[in-house]
VOMAR-341229 format. One record per residue: residue in three letters; residue number from 1; y, x, z of N, C-alpha, C in turn. Coordinates in steps of 0.02 Angstrom, whole numbers, plus 50000, padded with zeros to 5 digits. Atoms other than C-alpha are relative to their C-alpha. Example, Ala and Ser with C-alpha at 12.3 -4.5 7.8 and 13.67 -1.06 7.14 Angstrom:
<rs>
{'ALA'; 1; {49941; 50045; 50000}; {49775; 50615; 50390}; {50060; 50045; 50000}};
{'SER'; 2; {49941; 49958; 49997}; {49947; 50684; 50357}; {50055; 49961; 50037}};
</rs>
This chain:
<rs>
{'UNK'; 1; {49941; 50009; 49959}; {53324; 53936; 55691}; {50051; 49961; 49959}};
{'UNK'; 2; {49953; 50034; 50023}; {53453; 53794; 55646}; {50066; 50037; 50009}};
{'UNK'; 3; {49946; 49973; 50015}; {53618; 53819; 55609}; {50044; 49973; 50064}};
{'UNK'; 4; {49976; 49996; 49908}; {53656; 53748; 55807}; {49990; 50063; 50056}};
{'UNK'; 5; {50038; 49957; 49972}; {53533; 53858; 55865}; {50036; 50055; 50010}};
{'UNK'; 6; {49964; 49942; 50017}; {53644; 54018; 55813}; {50073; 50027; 50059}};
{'UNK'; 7; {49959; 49995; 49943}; {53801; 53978; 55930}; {49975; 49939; 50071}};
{'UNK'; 8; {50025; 50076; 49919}; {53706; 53853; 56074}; {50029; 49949; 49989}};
{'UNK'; 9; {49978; 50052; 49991}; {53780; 53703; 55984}; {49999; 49949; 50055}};
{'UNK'; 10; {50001; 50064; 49956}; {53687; 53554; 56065}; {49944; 50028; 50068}};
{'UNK'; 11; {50049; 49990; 49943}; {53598; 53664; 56215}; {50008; 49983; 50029}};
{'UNK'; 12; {49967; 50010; 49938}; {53699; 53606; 56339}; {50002; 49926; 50013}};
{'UNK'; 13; {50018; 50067; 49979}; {53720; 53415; 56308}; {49930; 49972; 50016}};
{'UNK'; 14; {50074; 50007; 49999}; {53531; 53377; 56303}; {49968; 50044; 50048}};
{'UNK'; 15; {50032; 49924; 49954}; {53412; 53462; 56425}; {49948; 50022; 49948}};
{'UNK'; 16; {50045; 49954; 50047}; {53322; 53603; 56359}; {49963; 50036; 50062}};
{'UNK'; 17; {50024; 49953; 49937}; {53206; 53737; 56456}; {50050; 50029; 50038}};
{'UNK'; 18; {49932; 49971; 49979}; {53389; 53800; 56499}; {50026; 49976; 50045}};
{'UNK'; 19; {49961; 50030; 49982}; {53460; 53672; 56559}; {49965; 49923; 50022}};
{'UNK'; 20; {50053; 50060; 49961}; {53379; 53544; 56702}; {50034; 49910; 49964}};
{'UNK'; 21; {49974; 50069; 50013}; {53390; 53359; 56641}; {50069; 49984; 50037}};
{'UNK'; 22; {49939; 50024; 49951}; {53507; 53327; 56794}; {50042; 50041; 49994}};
{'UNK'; 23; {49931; 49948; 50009}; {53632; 53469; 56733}; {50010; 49975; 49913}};
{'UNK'; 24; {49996; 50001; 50063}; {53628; 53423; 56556}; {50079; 49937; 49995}};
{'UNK'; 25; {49936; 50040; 49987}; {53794; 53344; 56511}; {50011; 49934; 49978}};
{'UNK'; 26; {49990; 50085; 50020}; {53743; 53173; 56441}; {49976; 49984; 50080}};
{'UNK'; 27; {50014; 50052; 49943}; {53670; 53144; 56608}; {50035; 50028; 50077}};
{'UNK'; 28; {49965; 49994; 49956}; {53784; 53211; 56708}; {50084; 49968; 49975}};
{'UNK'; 29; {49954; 50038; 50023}; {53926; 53101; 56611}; {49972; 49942; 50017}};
{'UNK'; 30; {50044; 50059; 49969}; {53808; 52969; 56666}; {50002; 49997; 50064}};
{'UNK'; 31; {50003; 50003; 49943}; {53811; 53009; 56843}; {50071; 49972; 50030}};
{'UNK'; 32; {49922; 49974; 49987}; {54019; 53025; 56829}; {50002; 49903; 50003}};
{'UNK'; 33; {49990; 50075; 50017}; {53999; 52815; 56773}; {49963; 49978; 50049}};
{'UNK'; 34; {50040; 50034; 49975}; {53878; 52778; 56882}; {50057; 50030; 50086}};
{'UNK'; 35; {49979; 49999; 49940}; {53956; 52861; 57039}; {50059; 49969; 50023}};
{'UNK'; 36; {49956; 50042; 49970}; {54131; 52791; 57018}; {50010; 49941; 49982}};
{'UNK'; 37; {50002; 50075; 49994}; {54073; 52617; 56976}; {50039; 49983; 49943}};
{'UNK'; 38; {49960; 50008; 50046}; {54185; 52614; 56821}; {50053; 49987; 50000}};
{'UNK'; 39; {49936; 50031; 49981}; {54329; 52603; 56927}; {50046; 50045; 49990}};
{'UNK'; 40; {49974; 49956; 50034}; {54487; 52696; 56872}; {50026; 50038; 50084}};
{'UNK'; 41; {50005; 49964; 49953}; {54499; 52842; 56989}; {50039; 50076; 49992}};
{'UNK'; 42; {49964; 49948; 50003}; {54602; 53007; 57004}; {49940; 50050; 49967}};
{'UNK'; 43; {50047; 49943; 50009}; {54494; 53173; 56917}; {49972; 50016; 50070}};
{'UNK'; 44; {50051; 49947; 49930}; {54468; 53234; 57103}; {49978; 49941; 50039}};
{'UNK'; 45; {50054; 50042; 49986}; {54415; 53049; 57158}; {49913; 50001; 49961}};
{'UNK'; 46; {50077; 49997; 50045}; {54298; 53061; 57012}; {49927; 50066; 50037}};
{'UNK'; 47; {50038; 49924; 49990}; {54223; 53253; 57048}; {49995; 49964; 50084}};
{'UNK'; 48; {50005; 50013; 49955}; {54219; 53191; 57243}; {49936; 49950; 50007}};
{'UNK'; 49; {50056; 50051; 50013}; {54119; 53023; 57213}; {49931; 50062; 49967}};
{'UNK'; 50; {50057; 49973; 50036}; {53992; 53123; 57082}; {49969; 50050; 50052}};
{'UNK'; 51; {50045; 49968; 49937}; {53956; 53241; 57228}; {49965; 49969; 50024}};
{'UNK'; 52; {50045; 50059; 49929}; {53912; 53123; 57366}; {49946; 49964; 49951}};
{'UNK'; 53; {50070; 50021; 50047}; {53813; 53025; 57210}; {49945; 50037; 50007}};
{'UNK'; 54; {50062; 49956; 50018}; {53707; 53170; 57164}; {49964; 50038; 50085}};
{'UNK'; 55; {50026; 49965; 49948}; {53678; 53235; 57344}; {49960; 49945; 50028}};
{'UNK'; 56; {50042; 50075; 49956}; {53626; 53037; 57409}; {49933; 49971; 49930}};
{'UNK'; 57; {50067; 50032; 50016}; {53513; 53032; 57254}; {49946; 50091; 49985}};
{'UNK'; 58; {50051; 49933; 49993}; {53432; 53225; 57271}; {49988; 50058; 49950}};
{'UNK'; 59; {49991; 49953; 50068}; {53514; 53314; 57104}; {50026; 50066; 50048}};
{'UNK'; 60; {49979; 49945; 49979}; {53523; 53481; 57172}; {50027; 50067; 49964}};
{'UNK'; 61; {49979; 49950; 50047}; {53546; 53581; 57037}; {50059; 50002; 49989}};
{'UNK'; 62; {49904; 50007; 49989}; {53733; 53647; 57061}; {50041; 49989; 49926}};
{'UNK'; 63; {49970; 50001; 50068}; {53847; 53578; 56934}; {50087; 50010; 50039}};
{'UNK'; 64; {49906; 49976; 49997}; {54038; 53682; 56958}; {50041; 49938; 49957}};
{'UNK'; 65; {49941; 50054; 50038}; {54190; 53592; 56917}; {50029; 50007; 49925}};
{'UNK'; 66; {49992; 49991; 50072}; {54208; 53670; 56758}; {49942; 49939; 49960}};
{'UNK'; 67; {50042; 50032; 50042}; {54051; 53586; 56697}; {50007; 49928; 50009}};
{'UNK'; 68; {49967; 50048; 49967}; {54122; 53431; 56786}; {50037; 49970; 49930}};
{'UNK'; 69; {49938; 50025; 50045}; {54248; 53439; 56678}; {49991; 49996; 49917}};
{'UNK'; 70; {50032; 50005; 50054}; {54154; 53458; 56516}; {49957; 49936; 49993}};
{'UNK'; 71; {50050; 50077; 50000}; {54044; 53301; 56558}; {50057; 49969; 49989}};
{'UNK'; 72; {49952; 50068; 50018}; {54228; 53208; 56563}; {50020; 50007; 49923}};
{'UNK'; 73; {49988; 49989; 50081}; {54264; 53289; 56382}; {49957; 49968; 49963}};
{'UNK'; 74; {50062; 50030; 50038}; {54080; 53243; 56317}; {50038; 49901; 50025}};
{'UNK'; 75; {49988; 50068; 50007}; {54142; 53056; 56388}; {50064; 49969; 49962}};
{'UNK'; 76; {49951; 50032; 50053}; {54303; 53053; 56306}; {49987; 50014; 49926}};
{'UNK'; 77; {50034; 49974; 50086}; {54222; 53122; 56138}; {49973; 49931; 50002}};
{'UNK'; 78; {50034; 50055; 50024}; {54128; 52960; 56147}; {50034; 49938; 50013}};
{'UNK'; 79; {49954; 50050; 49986}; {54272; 52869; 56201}; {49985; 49950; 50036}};
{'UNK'; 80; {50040; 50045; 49957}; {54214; 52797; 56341}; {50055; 50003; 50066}};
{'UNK'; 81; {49959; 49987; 49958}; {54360; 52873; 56454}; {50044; 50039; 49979}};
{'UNK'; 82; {49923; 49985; 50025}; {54550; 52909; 56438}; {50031; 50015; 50072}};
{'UNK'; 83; {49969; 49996; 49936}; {54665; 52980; 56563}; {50078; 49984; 49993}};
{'UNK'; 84; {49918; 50049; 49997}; {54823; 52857; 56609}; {50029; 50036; 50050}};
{'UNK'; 85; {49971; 49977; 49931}; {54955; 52921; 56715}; {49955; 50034; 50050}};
{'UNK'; 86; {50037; 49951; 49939}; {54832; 53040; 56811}; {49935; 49959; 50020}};
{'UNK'; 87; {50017; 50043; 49979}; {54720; 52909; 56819}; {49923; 50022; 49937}};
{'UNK'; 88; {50075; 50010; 50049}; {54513; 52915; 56728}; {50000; 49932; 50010}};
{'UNK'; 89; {50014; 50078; 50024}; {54511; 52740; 56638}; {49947; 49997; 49979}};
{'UNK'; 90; {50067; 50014; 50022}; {54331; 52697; 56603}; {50008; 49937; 49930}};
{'UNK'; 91; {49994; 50075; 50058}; {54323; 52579; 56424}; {49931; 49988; 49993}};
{'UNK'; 92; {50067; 50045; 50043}; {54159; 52473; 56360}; {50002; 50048; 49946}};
{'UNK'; 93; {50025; 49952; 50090}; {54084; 52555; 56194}; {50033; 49961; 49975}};
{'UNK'; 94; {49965; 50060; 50030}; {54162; 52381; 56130}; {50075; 50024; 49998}};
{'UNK'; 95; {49931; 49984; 49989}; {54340; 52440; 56202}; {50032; 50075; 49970}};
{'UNK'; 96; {50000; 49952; 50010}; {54329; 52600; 56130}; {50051; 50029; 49929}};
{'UNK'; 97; {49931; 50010; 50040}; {54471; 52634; 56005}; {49955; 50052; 49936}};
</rs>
């Protein structure tokens, strides 16, 4: 047992037997880019879009708004998204500060 292993470091970003690919939070930070087109959008445009995404491509596995909201953390950890005036700004890896 690693020294992740002990408190569930990385169970959650990555899928594991735990945790379905399509709930895992790199690819559900992937869904968040892909559903609102990289366009800058309110948090509850964002969580709105990523629904209708995952229901029109057949991710059923329920992901709550909490975990919602942890996929936008995992994207600003990688600095990929910032929130302006109320606003989710999407940046390039290039744009990434």
């Amino acid at each position: 047992m690693g020294a992740d292993d002990a408190d569930g470091g990385d169970h959650v970003i990555l899928p594991t037997k735990g945790v379905a690919p399509q709930r895992a939070l790199l690819a559900v930070s992937a869904q968040i880019v892909l559903a609102t087109g990289r366009q800058p959008v309110t948090v509850t445009q964002a969580w709105r879009r990523l629904l209708a995404w995952r229901d029109e491509h057949r991710h059923h596995a329920p992901v709550p708004f909490w975990w919602f909201a942890l996929a936008l953390d995992t994207l600003y950890a990688m600095g990929l998204v910032d929130l302006e005036r109320d606003v989710l700004v999407f940046r390039a890896r290039g744009d990434a500060p």
